[in-house]
C-alpha positions in Angstrom: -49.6 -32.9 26.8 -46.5 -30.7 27.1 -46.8 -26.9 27.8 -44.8 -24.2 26.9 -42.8 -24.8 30.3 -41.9 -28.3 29.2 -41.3 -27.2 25.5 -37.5 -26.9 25.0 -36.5 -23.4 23.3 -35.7 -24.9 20.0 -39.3 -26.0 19.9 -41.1 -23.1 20.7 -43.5 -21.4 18.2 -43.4 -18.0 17.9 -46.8 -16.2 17.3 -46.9 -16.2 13.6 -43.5 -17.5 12.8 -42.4 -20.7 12.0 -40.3 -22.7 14.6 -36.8 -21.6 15.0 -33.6 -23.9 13.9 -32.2 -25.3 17.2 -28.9 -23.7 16.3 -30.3 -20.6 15.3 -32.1 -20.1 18.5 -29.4 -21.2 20.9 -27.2 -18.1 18.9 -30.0 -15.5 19.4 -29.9 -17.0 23.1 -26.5 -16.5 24.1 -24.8 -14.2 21.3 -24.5 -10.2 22.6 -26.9 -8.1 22.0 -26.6 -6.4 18.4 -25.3 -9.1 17.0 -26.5 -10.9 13.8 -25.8 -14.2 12.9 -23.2 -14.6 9.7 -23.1 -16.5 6.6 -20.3 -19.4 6.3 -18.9 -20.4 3.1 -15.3 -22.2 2.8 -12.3 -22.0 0.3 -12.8 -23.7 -3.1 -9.9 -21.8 -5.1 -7.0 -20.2 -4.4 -5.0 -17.8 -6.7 -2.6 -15.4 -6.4 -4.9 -12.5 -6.7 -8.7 -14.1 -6.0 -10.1 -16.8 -4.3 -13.5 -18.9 -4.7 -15.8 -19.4 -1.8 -18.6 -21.5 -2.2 -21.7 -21.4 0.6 -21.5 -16.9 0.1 -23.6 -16.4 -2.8 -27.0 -16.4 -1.8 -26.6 -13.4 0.9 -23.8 -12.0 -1.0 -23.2 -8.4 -2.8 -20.7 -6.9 -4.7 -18.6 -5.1 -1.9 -19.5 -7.4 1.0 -16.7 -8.4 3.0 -15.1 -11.8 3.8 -13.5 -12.5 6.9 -11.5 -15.8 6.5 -9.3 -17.6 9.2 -6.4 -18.9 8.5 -3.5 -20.5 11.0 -2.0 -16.9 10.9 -5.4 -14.9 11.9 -7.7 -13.0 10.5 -7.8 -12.0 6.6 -10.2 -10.2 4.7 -11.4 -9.4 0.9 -14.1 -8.4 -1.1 -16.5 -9.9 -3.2 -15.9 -8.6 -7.1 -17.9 -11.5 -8.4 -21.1 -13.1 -8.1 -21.8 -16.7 -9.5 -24.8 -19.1 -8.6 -22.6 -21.5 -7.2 -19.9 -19.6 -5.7 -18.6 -15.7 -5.8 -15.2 -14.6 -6.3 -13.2 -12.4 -3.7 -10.2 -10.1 -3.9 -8.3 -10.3 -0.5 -6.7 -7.7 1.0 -3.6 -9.5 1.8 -1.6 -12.0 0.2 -3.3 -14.9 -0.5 -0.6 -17.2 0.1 -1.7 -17.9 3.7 -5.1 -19.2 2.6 -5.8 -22.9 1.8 -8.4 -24.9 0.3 -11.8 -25.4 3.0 -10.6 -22.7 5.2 -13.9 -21.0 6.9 -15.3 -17.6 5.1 -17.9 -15.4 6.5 -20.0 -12.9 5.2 -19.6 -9.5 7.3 -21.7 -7.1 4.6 -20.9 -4.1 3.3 -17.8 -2.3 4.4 -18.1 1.3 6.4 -16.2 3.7 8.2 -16.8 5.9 10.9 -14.4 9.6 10.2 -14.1 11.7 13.4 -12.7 14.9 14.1 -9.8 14.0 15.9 -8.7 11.7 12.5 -6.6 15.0 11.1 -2.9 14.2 11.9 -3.3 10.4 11.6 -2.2 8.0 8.8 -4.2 5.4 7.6 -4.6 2.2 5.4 -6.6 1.5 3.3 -9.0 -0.4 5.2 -9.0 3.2 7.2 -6.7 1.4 10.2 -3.5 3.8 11.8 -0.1 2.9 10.8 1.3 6.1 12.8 2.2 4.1 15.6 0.0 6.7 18.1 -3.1 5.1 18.8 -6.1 3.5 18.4 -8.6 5.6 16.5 -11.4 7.5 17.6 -14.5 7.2 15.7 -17.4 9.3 15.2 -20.9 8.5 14.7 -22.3 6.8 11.4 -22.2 8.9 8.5 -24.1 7.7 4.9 -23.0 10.4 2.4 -23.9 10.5 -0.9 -22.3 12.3 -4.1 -25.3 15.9 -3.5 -27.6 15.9 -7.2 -27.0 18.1 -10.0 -29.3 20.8 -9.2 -28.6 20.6 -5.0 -24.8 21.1 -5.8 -23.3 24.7 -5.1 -22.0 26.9 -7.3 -18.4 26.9 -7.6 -17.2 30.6 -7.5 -15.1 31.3 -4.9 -11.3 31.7 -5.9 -8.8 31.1 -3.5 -5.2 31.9 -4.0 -2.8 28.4 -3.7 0.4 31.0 -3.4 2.2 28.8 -6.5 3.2 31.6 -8.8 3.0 29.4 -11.9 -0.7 28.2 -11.1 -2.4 31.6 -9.7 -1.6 33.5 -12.5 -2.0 30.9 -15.3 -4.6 28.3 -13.8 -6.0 29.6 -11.0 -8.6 27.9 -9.0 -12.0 27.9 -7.2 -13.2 25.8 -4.2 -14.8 23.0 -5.2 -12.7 22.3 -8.7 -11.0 19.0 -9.5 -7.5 19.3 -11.3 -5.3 17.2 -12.7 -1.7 17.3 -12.4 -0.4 15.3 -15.3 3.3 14.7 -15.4 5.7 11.6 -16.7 7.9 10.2 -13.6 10.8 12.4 -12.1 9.1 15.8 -13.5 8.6 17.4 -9.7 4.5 16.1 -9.3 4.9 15.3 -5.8 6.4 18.5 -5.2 3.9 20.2 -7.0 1.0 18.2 -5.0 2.5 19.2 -1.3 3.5 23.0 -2.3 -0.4 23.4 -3.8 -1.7 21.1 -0.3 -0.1 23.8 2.1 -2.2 26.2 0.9 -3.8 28.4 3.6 -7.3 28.1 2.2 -8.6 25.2 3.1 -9.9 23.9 7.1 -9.0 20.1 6.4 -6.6 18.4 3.7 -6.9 14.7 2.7 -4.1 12.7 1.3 -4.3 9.2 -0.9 -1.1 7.8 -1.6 -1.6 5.4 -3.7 0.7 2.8 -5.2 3.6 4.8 -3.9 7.2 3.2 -2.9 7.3 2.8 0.6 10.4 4.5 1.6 9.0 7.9 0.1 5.8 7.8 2.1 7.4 9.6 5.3 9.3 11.4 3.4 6.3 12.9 1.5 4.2 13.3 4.8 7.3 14.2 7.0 9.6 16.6 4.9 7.8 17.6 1.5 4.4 18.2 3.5 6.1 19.3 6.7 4.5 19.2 10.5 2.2 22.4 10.0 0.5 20.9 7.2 -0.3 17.4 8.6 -2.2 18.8 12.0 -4.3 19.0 9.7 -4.4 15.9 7.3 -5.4 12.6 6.9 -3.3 10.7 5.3 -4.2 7.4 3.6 -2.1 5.2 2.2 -1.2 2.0 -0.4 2.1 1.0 -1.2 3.0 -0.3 -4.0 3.9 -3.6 -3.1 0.5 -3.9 -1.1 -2.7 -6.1 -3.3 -4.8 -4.6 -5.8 -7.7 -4.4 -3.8 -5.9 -2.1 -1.3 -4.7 0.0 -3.9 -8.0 0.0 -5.3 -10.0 0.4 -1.9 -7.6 3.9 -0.6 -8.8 6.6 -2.5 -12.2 5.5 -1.8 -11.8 5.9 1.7 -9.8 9.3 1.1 -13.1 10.1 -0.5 -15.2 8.9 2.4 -12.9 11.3 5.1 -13.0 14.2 2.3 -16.8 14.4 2.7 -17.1 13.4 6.3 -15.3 16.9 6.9 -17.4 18.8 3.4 -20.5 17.8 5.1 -19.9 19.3 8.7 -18.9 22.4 6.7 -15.2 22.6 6.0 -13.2 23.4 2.8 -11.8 20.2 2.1 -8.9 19.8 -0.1 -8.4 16.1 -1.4 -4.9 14.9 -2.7 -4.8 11.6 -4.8 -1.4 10.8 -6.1 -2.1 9.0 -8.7 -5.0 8.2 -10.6 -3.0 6.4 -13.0 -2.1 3.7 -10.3 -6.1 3.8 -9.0 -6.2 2.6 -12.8 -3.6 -0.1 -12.6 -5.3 -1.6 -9.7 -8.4 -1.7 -10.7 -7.9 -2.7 -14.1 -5.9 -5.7 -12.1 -9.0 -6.5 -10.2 -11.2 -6.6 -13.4 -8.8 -8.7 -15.4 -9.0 -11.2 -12.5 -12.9 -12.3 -13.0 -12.6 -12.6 -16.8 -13.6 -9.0 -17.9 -12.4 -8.6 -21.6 -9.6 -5.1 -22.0 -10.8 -2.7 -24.8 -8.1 -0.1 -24.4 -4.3 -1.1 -23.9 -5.4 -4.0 -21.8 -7.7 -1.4 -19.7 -11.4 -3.1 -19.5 -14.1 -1.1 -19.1 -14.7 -1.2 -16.2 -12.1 0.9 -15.2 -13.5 3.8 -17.2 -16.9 3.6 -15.4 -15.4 3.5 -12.0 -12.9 6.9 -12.1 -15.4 9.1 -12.9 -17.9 7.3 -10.2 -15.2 8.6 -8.1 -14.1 11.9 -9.0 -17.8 12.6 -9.1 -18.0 12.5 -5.7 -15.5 15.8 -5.3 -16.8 19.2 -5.8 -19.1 21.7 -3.8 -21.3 20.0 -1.5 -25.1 20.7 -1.5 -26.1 24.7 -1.0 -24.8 25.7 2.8 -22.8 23.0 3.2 -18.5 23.1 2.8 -16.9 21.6 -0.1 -14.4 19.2 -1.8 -11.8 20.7 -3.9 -9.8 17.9 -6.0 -6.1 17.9 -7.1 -5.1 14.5 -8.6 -2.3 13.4 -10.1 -2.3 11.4 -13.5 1.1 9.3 -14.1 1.3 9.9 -18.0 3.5 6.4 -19.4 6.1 7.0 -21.5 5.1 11.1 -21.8 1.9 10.3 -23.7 -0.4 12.7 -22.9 -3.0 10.4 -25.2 -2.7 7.5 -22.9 -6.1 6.1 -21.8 -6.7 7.1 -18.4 -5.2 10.2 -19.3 -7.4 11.1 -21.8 -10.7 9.7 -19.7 -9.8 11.3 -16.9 -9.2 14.9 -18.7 -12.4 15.1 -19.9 -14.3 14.4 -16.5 -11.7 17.1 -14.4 -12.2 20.9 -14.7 -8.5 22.1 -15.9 -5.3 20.6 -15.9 -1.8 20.9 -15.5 0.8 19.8 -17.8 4.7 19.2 -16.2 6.7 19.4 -18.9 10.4 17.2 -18.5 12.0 20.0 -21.3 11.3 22.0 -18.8 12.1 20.2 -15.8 15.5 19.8 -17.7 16.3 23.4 -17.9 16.0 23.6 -13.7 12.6 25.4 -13.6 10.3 24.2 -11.0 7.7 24.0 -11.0 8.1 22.4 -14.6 4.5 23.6 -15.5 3.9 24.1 -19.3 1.8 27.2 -19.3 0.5 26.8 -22.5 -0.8 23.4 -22.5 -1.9 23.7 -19.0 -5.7 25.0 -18.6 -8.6 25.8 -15.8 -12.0 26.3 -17.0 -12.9 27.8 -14.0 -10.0 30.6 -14.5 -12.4 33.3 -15.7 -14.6 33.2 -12.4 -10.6 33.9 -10.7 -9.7 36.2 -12.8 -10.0 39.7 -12.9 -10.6 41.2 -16.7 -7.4 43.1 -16.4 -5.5 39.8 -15.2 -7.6 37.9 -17.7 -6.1 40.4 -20.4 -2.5 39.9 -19.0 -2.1 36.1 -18.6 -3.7 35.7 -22.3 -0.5 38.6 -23.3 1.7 36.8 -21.4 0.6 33.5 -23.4 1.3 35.0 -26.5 4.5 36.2 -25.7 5.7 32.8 -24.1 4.2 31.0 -27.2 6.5 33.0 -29.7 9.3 33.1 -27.6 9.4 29.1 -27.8 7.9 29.3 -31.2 11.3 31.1 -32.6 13.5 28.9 -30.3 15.2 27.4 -33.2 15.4 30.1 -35.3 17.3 32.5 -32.5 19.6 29.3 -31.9 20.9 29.3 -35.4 21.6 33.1 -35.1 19.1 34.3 -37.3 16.8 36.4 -35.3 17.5 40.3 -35.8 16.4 42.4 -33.3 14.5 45.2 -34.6 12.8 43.6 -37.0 9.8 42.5 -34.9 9.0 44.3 -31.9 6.6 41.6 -30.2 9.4 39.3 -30.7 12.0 41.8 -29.4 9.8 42.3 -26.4 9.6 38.6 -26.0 13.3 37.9 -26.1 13.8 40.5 -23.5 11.0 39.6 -20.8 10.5 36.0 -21.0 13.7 34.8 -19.8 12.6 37.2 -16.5 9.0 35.8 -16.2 10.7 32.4 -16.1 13.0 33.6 -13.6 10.1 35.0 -11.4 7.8 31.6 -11.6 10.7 29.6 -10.4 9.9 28.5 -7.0 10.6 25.7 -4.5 8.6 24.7 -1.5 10.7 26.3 1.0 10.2 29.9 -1.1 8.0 32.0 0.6 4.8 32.0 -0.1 3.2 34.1 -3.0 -0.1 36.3 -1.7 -0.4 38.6 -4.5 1.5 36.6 -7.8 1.0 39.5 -10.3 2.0 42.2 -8.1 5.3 39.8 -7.5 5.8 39.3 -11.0 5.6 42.6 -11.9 7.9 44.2 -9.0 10.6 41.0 -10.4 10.5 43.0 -13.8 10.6 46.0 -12.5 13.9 45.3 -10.8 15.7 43.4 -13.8 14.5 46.5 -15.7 16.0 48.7 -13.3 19.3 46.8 -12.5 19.8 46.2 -16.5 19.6 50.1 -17.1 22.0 50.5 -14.4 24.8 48.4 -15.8 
């Protein structure tokens, strides 16, 4: 009769258990502590964008993570697909390195760890530095989730971006998302870094996504500048890098952005662009067999950008906040573009860059009249409220009468709003015309009205 000396550890019973698998136990034996034992599959397809693993899908999720070995190391994806029989997985790198029967293991849901010391560094998407400075320092485990309805903040508080052009026609409050929506070669990036050195905010985050790869230190280095990356985190997806990491960057921009809301700070989150968030994932959904509804866009995509931008805004009562400025890549100049429609109706204001404008040399090409906030009356003052609606209506004949004034037909004297129009407009372009090296605007009204002032002043003198 054997005892449980003489019993080998395979064999054992465990007090209410059934007997552990001889290989199982040897692993909880010898394997260090906190570890867990992982699901194997192997490679049953290989494409250029997905692969099928069979052996995953019992323990799988949507979002897990594969780790597959190849003869070159490591890869990874993640599972977009579950089937009875096998799931589907979008790698992270090419998939040219993988071949049929290669091993694939389950490693669960993905998670990062944001720490204080992260502002300055630049990222992947898979949240690993590509600044060539160091390994990262993580902080502790952090689960946030997008705060309820009715737990959310107010969003009151104004803050000046010092952009002329914006803080007098869309101003904004902490905690609003904005679009900047432009066709290509219009000045967006520009626009993006001038509104991201804004004073106002403790911590900015940057997602580039989908960029070209020679602009990305440019962007960080020269349009940002040094001052305003101490204190950014940068993440980034070039264009030439898989869907999935494309897809996978502005979600961890998101993660970092409320890693900093939630220990209190005014964050300020920078996605440039939403449009290539759309491409990607639209290229991941076309890759399992979902159907396109709108200009080869499934579904899909339109349920997972407002998931996202969700997640912006003020934080729960006490704590900081995430204010959003995204940019939306407009194909072709169609502001009635898919994405750009969706995503218009789920932002609180946009901006519209207009290339007419960009044409005449006025930078920031922003087209006051189609650009909006509809947080601008909480900025406002009423007697700034009543000005910027005047200065509308001015700006809206001036352009209305274009034509006419062109031809030589316009009289002067024979409509005073227009007359006055003629007159100042040409001055109030003058004065919104700024670049990033410009100083600074603190107060944009008083500077617009000291620029009329002068022209006023040096136009009675000659």
């Amino acid at each position: 009769m054997s005892t449980p000396e003489t019993q080998s550890a395979p064999a054992r019973h465990i007090a209410g258990q059934e007997p552990l698998h001889a290989v199982e136990a040897l692993y909880r034996r010898f394997a260090e502590p906190g570890e867990t034992i992982r699901h194997g599959g192997h490679v049953v397809e290989v494409t250029a964008t997905h692969l099928r693993i069979d052996g995953l899908s019992r323990s799988a999720r949507l979002g897990d993570v594969v780790d597959l070995r190849t003869k070159r190391g490591a890869r990874s994806g993640e599972i977009v697909q579950i089937k009875p029989d096998s799931v589907l997985v979008a790698p992270f790198e090419s998939s040219a390195e993988i071949s049929l029967g290669q091993a694939a293991f389950n490693r669960g849901p993905s998670s990062i760890h944001p720490g204080d010391s992260w502002r300055g560094r630049v990222l992947d998407a898979l949240a690993r530095p590509i600044d060539n400075t160091g390994p990262l320092i993580n902080g502790s485990a952090h689960a946030s989730e997008t705060p309820a309805p009715l737990r959310r903040a107010r969003v009151d508080a104004p803050f000046k971006t010092g952009v002329r052009v914006i803080d007098i026609f869309t101003p904004l409050c902490y905690g609003q998302r904005l679009g900047v929506f432009a066709g290509s070669g219009v000045g967006k990036s520009t626009l993006l870094a001038m509104l991201a050195a804004a004073d106002a905010f403790d911590t900015v985050v940057v997602a580039l996504v989908g960029e070209r790869g020679r602009e990305v230190r440019e962007f960080l280095e020269d349009t940002l500048g040094a001052e305003t990356m101490q204190k950014t985190v940068a993440v980034v997806a070039t264009s030439d890098e898989s869907a999935m990491m494309r897809r996978r960057a502005p979600d961890t921009a998101m993660r970092i952005a409320e890693h900093y809301r939630d220990r209190g700070d005014r964050v300020l989150l920078v996605l440039d662009s939403i449009t290539r968030l759309a491409h990607a994932l639209r290229e991941v959904a076309t890759g399992t067999g979902e159907p396109p509804v709108a200009r080869g866009y499934p579904a899909s995509v339109f349920t997972d950008l407002p998931r996202l931008l969700e997640r912006a805004g003020p934080g729960v009562e006490g704590r900081g906040s995430i204010t959003a400025i995204l940019s939306v890549l407009v194909d072709g100049d169609d502001h009635n573009d898919p994405v750009a429609d969706s995503v218009r109706g789920i932002l609180d204001g946009h901006v519209v860059l207009d290339r007419a404008i960009a044409e005449q040399g006025r930078f920031p090409a922003v087209d006051p009249l189609a650009s909006i906030s509809r947080l601008a009356t909480r900025a406002w003052s009423q007697d700034q409220q009543a000005l910027a609606t005047r200065l509308k209506a001015m700006i809206s004949r001036f352009e209305d009468t274009r034509d006419i004034r062109l031809l030589g037909a316009y009289q002067p004297g024979a409509d005073g709003e227009l007359d006055l129009a003629v007159r100042q407009i040409p001055t109030i372009y003058e004065a919104l015309t700024q670049g990033p090296q410009d100083p600074r605007s603190h107060d944009p009204f008083a500077d617009l009205a000291r620029h009329l002032k002068a022209r006023e002043a040096a136009s009675e003198q000659t």
